[in-house]
Biopython code that builds the backbone (N, CA, C, O; Angstrom):
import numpy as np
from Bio.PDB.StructureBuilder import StructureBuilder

atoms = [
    (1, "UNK", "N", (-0.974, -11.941, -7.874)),
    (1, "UNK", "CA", (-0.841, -13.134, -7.073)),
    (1, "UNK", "C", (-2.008, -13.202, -6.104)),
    (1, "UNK", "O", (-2.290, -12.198, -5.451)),
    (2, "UNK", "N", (-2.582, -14.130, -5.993)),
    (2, "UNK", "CA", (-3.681, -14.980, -4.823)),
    (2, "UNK", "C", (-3.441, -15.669, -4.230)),
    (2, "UNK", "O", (-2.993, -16.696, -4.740)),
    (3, "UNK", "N", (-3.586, -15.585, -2.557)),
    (3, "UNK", "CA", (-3.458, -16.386, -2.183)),
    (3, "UNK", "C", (-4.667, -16.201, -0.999)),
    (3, "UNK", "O", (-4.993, -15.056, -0.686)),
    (4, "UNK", "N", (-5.295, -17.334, -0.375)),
    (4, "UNK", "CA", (-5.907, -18.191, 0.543)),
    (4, "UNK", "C", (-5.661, -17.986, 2.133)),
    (4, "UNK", "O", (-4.761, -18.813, 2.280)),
    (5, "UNK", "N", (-5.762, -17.714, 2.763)),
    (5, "UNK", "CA", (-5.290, -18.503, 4.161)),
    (5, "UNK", "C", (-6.731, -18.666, 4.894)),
    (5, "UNK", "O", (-7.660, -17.861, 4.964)),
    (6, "UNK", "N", (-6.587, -20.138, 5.480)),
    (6, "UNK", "CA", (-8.097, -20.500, 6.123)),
    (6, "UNK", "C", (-7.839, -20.483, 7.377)),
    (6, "UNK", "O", (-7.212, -21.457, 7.792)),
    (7, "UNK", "N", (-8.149, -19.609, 8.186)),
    (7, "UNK", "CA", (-7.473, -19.160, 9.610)),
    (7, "UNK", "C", (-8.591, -19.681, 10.741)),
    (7, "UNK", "O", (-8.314, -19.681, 11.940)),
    (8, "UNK", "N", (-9.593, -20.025, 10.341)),
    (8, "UNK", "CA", (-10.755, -20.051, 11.076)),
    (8, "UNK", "C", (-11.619, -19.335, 12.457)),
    (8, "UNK", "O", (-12.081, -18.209, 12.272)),
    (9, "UNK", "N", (-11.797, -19.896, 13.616)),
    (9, "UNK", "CA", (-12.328, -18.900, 14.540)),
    (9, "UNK", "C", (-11.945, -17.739, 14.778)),
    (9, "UNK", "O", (-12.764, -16.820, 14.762)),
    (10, "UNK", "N", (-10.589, -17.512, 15.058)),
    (10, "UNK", "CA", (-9.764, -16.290, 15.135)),
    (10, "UNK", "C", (-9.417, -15.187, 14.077)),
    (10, "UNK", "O", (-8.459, -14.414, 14.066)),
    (11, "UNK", "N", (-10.411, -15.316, 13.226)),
    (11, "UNK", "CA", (-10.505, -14.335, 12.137)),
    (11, "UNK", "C", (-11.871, -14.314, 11.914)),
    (11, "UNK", "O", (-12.632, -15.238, 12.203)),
    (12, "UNK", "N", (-12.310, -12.844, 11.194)),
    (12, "UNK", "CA", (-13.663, -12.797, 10.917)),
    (12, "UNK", "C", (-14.028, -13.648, 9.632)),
    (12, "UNK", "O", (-13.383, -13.551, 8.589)),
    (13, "UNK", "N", (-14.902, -14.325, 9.762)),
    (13, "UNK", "CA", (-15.293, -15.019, 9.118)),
    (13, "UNK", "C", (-14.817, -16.566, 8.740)),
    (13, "UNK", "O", (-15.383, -17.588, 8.352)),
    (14, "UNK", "N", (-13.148, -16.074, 9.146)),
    (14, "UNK", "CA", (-12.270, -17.445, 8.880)),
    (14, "UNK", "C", (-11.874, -17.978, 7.845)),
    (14, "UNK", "O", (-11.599, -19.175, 7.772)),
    (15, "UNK", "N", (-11.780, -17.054, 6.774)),
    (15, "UNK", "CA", (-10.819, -17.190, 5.372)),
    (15, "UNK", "C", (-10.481, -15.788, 5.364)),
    (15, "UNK", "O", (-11.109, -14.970, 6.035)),
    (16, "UNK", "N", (-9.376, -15.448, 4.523)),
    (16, "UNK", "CA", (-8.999, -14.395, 4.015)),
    (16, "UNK", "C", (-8.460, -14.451, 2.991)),
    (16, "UNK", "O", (-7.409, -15.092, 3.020)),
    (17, "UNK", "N", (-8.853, -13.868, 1.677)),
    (17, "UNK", "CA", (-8.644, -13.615, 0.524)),
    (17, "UNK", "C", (-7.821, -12.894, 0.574)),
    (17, "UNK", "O", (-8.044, -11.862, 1.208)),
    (18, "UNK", "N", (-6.060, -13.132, -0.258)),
    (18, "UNK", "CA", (-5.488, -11.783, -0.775)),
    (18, "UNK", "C", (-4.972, -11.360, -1.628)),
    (18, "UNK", "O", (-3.801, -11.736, -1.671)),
    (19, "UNK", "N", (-5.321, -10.557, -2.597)),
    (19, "UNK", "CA", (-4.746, -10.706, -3.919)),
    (19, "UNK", "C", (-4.018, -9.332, -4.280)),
    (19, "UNK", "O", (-4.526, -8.257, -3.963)),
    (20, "UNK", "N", (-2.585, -9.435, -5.079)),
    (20, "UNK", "CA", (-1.866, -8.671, -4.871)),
    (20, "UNK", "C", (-1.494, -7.929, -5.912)),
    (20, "UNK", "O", (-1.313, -8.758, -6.804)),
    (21, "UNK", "N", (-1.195, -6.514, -6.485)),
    (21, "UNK", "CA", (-0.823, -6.142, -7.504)),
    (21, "UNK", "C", (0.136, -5.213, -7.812)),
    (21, "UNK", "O", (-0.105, -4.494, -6.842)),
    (22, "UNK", "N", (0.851, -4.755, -8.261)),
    (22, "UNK", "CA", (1.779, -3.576, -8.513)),
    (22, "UNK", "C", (0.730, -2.567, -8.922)),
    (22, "UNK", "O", (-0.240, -2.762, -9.655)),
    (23, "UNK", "N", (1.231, -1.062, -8.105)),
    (23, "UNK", "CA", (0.815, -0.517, -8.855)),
    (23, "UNK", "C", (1.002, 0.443, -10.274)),
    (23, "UNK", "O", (2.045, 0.243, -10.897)),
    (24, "UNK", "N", (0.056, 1.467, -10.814)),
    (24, "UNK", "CA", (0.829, 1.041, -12.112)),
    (24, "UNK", "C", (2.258, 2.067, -12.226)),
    (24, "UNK", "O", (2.767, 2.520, -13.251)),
    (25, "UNK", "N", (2.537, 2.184, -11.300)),
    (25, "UNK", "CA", (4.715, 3.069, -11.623)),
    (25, "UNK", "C", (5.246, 2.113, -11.015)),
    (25, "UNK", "O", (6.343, 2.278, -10.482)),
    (26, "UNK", "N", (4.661, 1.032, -10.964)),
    (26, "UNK", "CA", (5.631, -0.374, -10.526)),
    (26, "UNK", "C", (6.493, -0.611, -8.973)),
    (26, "UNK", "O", (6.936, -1.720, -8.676)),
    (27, "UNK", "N", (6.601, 0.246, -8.329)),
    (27, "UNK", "CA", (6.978, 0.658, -7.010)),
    (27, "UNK", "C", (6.508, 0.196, -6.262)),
    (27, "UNK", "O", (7.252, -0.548, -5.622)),
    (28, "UNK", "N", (5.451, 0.240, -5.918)),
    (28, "UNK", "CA", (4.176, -0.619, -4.447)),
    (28, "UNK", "C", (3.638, -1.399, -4.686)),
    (28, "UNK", "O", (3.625, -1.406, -5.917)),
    (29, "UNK", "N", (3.037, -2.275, -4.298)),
    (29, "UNK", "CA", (1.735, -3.206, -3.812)),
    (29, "UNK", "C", (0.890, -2.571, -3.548)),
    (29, "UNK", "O", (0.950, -1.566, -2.840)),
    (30, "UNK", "N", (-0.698, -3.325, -4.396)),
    (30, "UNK", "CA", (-2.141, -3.119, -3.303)),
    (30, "UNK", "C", (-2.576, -4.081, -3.055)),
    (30, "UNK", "O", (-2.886, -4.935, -3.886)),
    (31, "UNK", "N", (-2.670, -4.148, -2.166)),
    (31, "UNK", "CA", (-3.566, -5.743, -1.159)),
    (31, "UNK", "C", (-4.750, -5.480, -1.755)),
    (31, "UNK", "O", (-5.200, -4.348, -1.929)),
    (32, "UNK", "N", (-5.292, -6.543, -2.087)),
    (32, "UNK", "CA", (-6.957, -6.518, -1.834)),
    (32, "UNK", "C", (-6.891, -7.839, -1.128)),
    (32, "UNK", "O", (-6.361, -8.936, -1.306)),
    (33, "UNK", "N", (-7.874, -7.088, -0.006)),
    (33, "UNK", "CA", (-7.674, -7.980, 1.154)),
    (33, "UNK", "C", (-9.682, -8.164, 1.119)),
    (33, "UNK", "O", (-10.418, -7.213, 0.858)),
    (34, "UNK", "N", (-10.257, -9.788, 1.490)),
    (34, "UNK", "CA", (-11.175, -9.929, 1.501)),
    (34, "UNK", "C", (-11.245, -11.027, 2.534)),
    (34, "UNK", "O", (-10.563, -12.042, 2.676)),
    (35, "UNK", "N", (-12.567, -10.391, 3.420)),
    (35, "UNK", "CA", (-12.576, -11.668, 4.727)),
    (35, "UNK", "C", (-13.915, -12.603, 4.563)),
    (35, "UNK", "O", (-15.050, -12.132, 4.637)),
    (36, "UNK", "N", (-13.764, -13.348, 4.438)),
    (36, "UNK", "CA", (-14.862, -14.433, 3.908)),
    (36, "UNK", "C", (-15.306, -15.250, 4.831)),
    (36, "UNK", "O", (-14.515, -15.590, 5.712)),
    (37, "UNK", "N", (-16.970, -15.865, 4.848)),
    (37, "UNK", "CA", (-17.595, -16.372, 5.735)),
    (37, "UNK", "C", (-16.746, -17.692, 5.371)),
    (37, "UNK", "O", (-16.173, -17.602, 4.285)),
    (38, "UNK", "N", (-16.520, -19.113, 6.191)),
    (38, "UNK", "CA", (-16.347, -20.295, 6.524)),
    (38, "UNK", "C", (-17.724, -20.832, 5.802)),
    (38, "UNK", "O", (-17.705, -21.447, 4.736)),
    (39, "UNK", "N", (-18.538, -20.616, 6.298)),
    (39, "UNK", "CA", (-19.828, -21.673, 5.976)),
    (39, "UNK", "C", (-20.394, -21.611, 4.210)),
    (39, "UNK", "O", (-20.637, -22.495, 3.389)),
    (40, "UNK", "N", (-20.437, -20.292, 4.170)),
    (40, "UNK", "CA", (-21.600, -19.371, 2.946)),
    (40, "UNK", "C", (-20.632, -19.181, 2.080)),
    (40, "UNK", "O", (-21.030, -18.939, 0.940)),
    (41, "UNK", "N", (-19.632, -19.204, 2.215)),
    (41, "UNK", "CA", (-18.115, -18.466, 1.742)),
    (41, "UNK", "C", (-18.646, -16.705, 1.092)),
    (41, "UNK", "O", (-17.949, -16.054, 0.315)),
    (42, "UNK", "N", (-19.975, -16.244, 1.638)),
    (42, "UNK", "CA", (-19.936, -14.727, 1.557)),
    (42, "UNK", "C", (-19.361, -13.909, 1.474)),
    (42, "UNK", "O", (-18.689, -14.182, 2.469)),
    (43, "UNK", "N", (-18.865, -12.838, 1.078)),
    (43, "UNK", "CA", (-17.671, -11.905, 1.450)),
    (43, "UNK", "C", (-18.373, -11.276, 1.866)),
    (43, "UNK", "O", (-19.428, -10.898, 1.357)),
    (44, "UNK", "N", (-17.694, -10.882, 3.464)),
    (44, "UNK", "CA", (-18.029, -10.559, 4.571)),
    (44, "UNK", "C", (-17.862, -8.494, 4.524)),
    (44, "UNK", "O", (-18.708, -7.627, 4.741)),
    (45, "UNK", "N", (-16.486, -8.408, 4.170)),
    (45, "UNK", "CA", (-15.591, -7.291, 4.010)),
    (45, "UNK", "C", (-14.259, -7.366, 3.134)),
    (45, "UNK", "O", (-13.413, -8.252, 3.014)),
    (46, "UNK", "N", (-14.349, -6.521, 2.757)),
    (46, "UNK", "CA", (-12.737, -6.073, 1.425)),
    (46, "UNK", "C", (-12.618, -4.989, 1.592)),
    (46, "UNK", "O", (-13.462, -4.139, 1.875)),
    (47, "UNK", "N", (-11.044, -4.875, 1.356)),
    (47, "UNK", "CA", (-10.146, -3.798, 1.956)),
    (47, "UNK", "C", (-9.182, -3.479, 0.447)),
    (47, "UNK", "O", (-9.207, -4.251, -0.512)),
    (48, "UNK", "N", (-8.633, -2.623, 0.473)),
    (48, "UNK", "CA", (-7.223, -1.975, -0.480)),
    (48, "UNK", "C", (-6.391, -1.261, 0.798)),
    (48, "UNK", "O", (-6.774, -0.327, 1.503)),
    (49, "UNK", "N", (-5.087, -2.033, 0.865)),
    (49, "UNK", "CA", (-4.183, -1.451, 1.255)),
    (49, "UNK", "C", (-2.752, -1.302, 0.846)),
    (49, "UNK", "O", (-2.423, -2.281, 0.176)),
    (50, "UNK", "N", (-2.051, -0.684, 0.955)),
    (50, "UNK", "CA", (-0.636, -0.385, 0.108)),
    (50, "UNK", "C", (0.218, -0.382, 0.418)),
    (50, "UNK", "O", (1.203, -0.035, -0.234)),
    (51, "UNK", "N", (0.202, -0.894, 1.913)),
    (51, "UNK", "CA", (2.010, -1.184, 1.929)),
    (51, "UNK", "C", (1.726, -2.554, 3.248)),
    (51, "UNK", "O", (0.726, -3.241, 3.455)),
    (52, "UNK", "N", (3.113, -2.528, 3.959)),
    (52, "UNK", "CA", (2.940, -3.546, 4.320)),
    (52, "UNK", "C", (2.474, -3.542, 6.008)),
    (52, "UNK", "O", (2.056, -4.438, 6.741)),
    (53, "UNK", "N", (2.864, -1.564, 6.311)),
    (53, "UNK", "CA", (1.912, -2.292, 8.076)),
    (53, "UNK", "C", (0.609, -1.496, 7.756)),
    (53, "UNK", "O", (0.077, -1.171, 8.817)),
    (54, "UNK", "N", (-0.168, -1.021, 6.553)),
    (54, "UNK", "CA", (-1.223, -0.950, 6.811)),
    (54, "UNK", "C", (-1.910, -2.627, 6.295)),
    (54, "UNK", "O", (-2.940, -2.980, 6.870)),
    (55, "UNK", "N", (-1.465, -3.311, 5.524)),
    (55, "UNK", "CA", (-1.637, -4.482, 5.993)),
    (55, "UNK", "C", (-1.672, -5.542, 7.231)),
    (55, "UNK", "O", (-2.556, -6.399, 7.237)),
    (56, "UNK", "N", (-0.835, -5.491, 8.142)),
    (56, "UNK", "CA", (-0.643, -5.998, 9.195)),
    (56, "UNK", "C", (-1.456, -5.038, 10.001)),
    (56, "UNK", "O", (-1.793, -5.735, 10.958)),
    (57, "UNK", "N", (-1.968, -3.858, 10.182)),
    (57, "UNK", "CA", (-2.803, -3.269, 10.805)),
    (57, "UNK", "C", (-4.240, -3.952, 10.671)),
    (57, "UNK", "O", (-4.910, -4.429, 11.587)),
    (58, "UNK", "N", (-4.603, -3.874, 9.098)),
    (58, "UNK", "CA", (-6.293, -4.698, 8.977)),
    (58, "UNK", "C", (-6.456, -5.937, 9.398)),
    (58, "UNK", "O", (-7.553, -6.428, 9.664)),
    (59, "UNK", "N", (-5.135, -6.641, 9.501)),
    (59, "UNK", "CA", (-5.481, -8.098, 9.765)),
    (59, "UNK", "C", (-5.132, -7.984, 11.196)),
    (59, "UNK", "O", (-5.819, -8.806, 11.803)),
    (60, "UNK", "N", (-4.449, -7.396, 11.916)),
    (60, "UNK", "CA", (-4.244, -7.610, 13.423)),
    (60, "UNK", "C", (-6.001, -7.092, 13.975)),
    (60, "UNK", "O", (-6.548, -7.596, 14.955)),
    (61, "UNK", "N", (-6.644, -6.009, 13.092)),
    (61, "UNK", "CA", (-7.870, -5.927, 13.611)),
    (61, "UNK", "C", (-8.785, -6.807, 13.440)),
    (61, "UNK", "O", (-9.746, -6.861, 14.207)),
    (62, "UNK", "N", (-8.657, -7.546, 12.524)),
    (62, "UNK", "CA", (-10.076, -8.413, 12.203)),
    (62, "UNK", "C", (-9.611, -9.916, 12.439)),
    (62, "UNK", "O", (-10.386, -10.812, 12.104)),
    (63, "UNK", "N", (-8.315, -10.246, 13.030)),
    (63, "UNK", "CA", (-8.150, -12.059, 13.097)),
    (63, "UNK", "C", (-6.982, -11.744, 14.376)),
    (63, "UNK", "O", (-7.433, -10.911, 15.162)),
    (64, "UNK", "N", (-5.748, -12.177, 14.698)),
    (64, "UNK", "CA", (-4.885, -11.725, 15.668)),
    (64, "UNK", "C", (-3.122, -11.232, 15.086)),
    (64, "UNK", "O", (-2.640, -11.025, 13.972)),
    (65, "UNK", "N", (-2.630, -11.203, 16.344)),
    (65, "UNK", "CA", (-1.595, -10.229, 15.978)),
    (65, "UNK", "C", (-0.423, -11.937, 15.828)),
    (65, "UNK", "O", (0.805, -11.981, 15.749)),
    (66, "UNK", "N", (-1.015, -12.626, 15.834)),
    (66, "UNK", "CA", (-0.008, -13.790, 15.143)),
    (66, "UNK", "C", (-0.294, -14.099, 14.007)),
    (66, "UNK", "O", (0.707, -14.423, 13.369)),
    (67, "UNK", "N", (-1.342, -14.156, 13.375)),
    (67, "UNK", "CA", (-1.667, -14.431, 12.166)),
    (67, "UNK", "C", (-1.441, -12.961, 11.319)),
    (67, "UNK", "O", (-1.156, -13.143, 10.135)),
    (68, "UNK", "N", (-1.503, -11.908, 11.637)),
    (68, "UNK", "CA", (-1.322, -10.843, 10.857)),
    (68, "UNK", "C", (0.054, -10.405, 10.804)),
    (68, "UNK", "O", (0.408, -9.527, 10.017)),
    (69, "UNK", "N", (0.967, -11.066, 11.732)),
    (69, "UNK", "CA", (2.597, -11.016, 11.548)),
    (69, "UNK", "C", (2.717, -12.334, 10.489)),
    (69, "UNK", "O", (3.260, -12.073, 9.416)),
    (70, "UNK", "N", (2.336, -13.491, 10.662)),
    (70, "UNK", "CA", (2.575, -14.659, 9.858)),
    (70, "UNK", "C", (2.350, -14.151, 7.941)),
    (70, "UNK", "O", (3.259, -14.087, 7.113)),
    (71, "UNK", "N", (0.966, -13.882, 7.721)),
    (71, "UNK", "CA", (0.537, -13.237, 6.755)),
    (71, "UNK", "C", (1.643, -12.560, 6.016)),
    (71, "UNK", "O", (2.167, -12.813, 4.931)),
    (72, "UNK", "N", (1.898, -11.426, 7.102)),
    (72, "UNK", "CA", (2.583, -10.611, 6.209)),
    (72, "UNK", "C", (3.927, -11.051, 5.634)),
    (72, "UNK", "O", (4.283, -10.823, 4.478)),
    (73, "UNK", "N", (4.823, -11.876, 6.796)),
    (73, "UNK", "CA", (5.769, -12.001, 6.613)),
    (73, "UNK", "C", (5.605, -12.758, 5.507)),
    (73, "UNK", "O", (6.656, -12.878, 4.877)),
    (74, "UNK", "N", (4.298, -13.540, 4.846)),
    (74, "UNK", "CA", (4.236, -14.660, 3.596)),
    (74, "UNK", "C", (4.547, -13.436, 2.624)),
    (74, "UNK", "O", (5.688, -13.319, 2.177)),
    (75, "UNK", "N", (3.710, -12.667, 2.342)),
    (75, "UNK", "CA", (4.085, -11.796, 1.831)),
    (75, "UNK", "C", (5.302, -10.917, 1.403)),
    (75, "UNK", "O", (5.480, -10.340, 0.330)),
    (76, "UNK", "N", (6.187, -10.963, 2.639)),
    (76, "UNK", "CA", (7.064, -10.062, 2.285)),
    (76, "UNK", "C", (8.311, -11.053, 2.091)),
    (76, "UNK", "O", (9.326, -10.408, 1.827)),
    (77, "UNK", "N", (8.475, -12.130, 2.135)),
    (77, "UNK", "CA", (9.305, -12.822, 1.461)),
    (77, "UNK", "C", (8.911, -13.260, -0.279)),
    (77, "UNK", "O", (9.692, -13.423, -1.216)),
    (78, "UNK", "N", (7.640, -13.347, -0.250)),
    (78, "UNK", "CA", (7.253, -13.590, -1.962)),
    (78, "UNK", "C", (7.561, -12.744, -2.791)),
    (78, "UNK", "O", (7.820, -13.031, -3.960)),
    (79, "UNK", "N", (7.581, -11.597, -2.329)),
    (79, "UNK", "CA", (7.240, -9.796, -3.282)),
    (79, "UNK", "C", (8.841, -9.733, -3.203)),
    (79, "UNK", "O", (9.447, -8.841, -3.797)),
    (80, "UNK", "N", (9.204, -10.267, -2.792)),
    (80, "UNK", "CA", (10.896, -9.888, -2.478)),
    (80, "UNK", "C", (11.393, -9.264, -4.411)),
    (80, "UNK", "O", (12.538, -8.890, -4.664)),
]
sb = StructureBuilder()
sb.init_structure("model")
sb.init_model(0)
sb.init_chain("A")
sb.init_seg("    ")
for serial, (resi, resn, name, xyz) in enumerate(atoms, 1):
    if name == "N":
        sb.init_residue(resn, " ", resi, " ")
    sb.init_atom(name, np.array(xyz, "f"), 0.0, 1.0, " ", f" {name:<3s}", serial, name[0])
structure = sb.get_structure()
């Protein structure tokens, strides 16, 4: 699953890429998490993380701690 969020000033770069996968004993998630320029759409930085507060950890560092609670919680109702 992929998904988008265009968060703008308050995140680096102001997109964040996140795309999601089982891994393979079917048990966890890995984020691939990618923070993308607004203008260039560059990728700025990409991440792998595996559960859900080292997720909310990378994004509370690189955008804020409302958008990295919002995020996740998208997340953790989808994966349900």
């Amino acid at each position: 699953m992929k998904k988008t969020f265009k968060i703008g000033e308050v995140c680096v770069g102001g997109i964040v890429h996140i795309e999601t996968n089982k891994n393979k004993w079917g048990e966890n998630f890995e984020f691939k998490v990618s923070f993308v320029d607004w203008f260039t759409s560059e990728i700025l930085d990409t991440y792998s993380v595996y559960d859900f507060d080292e997720l909310t950890m990378l994004l509370e560092e690189n955008s804020t701690s409302y958008w990295a609670d919002r995020i996740t919680n998208y997340f953790r109702k989808t994966l349900k």
